[in-house]
C-alpha positions as CSV (number, residue, x, y, z in Angstrom):
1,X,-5.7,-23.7,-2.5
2,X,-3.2,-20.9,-1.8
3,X,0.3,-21.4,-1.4
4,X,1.8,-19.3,1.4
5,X,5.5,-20.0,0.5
6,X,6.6,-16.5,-0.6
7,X,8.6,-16.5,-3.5
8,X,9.5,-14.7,-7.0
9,X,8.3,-15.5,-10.8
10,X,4.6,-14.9,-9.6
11,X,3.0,-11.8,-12.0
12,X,1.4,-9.0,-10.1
13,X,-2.0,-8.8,-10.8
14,X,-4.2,-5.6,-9.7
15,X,-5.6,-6.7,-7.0
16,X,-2.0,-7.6,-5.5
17,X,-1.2,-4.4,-6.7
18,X,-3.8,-2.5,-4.8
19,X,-3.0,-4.4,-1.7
20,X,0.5,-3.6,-1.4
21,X,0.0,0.5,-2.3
22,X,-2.9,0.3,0.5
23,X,-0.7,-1.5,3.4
24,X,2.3,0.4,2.3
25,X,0.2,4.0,2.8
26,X,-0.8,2.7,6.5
27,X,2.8,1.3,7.7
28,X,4.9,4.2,5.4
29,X,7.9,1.9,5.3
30,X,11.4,3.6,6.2
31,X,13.6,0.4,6.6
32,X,13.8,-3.1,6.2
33,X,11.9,-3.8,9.4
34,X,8.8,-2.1,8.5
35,X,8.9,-3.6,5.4
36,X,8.7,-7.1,7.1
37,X,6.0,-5.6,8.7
38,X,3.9,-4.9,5.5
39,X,5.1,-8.5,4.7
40,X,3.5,-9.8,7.1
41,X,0.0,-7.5,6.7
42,X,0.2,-8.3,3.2
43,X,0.4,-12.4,3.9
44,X,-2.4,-12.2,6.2
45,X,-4.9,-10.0,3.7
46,X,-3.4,-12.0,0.4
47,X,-4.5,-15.4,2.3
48,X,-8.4,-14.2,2.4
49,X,-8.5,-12.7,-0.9
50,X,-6.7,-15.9,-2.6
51,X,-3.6,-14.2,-3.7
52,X,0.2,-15.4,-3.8
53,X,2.1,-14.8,-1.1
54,X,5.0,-12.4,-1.3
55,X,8.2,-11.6,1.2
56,X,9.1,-7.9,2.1
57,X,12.3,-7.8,-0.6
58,X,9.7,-8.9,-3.2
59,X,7.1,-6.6,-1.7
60,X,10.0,-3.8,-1.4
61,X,10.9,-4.4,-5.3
62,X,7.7,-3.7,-6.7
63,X,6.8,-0.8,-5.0
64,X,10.2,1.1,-6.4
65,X,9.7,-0.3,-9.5
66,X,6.5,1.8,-9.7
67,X,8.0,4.8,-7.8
68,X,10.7,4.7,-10.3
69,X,9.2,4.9,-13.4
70,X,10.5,7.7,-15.6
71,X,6.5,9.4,-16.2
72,X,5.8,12.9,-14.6
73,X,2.8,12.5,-12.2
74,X,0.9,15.0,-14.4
75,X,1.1,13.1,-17.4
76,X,-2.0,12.2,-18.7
77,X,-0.8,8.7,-19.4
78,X,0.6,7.9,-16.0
79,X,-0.8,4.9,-14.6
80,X,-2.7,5.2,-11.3
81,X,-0.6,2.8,-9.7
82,X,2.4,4.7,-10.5
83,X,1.2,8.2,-9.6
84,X,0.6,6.2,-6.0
85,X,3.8,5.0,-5.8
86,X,5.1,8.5,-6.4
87,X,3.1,9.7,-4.2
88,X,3.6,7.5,-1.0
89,X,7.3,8.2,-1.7
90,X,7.1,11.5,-1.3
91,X,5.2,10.7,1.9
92,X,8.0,8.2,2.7
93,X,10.6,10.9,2.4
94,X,8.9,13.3,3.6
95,X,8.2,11.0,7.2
96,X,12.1,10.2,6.9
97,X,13.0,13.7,6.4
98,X,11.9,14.5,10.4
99,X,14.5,11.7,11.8
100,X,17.8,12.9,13.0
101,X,20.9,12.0,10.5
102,X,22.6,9.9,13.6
103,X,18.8,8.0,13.8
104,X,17.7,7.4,10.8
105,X,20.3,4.0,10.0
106,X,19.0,3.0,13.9
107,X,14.9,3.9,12.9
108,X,15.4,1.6,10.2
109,X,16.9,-1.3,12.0
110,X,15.5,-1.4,15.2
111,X,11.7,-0.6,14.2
112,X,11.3,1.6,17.1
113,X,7.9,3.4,17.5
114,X,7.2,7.2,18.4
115,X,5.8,5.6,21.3
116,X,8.8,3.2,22.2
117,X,11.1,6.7,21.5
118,X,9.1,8.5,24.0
119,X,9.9,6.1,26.5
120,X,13.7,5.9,25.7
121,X,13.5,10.0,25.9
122,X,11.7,9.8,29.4
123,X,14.6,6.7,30.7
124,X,17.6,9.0,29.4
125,X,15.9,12.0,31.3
126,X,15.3,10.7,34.4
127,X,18.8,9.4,34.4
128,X,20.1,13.0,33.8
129,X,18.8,13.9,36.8
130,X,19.5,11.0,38.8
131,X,23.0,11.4,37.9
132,X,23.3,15.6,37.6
133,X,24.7,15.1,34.2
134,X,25.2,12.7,31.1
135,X,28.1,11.8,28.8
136,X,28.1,14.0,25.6
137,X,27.3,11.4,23.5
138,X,24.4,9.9,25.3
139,X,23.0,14.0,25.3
140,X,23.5,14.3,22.2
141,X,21.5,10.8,21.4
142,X,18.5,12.3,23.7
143,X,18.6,15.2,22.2
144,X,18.1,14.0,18.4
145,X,15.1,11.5,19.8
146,X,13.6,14.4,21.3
147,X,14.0,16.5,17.7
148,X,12.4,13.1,16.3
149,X,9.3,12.9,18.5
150,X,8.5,16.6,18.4
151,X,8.8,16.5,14.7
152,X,7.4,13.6,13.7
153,X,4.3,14.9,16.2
154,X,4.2,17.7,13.8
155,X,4.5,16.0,10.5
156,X,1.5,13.4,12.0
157,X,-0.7,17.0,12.8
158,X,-0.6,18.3,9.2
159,X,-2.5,16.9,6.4
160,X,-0.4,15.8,3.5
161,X,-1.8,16.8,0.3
162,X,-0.3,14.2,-1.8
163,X,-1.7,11.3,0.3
164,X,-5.0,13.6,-0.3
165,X,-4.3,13.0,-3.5
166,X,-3.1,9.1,-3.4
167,X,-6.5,9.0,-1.8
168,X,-8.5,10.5,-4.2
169,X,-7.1,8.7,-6.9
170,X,-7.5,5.1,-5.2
171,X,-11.5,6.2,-4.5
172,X,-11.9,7.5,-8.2
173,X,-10.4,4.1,-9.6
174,X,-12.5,1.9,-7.5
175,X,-15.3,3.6,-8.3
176,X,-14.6,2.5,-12.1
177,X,-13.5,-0.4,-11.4
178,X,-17.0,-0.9,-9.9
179,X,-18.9,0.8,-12.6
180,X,-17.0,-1.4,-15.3
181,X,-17.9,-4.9,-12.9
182,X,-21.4,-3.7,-13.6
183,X,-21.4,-2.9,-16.9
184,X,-19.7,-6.6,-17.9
185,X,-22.4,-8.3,-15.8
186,X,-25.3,-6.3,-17.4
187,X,-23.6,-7.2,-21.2
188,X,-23.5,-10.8,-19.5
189,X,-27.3,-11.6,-18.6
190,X,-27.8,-9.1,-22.2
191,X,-26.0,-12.1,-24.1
192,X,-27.6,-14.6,-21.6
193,X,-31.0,-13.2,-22.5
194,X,-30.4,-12.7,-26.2
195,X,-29.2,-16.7,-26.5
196,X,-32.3,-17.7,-24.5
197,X,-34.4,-16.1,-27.2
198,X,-32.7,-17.2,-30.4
199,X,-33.3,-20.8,-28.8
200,X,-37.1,-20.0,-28.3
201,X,-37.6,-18.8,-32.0
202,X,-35.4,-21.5,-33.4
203,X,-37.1,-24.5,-31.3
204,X,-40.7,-22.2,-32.8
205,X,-39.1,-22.8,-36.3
206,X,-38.5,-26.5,-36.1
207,X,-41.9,-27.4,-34.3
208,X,-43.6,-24.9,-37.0
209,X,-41.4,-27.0,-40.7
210,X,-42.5,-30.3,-38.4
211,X,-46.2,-28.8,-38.0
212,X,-46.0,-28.4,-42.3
213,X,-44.3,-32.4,-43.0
């Protein structure tokens, strides 16, 4: 039975390891909301494939632990999940990079949406011109979500070749992983087969001495 407490001393095991890197390229955490978020995506998928449960710290640990590992992405020994982490980071970065300075703390804690933004933009203008003007600070605040939207509208309209390559790399490995699953089982019903027959030819052996008494 799995236990859904979340906790720490439980060892990360591929599959766990895939899971997170998957949920964590769909969400693209920026703050410790989101990351509650791929908590709670990662509880719900770790349930139906019988894995341990983990909270978003835990979650947010292991992923910079990968990210952070002092290997160049070309090396020919970096580790596929680390050349992922590396890789959704610059992704990360690269989604943070289109957030005003003044919004990114507030992105972060309030978990607001482009879509949630858009309607906070639309509010502050219709007030504007209810009002035939708005304090500086409050046009300065519109301003910077309108920055946001229209850049994060462009970042969302341009393929990123690293998560190309994240991609890639996640296909390429499952696709061994696959191939390997296959060849164990065919060296399985191989050994299966083989024991089979040594039991034929010895039970032929003792029936043929018994045969000769």
């Amino acid at each position: 039975m799995v236990k859904t407490k979340a906790g720490r001393g439980k060892l990360w095991c591929p599959s766990s390891v895939n899971l997170l890197l998957g949920i964590t390229v769909a969400v693209l955490p920026l703050g410790k909301n989101q990351w509650e978020k791929v908590a709670q995506r990662f509880g719900t998928e770790a349930t139906a494939q019988s894995l341990p449960h983990r909270d978003g710290e835990a979650l947010k640990r292991k992923f910079l632990l990968l990210k952070n590992v002092q290997k160049p992405t070309g090396h020919p020994d970096c580790p596929p999940d680390v050349l992922n982490a590396k890789c959704l980071q610059r992704e990360i970065e690269s989604s943070s990079a289109t957030l005003p300075s003044q919004l990114r703390v507030e992105v972060g804690l309030t978990g607001l949406q482009p879509s949630e933004l858009q309607a906070l933009s639309d509010k502050l203008k219709r007030k504007q011109s209810d009002t035939g003007g708005l304090p500086s600070y409050t046009a300065k605040k519109r301003r910077s979500i309108d920055k946001y939207i229209e850049g994060a509208s462009e970042s969302d309209a341009k393929a990123s070749s690293d998560m190309m390559l994240f991609l890639m790399v996640m296909n390429e490995r499952d696709a061994k992983r696959e191939e390997m699953r296959h060849e164990r089982q065919e060296k399985t019903d191989r050994l299966r087969e083989e024991r089979v027959e040594q039991a034929d030819r010895d039970r032929e052996a003792r029936e043929a001495r018994r045969d000769e008494l």
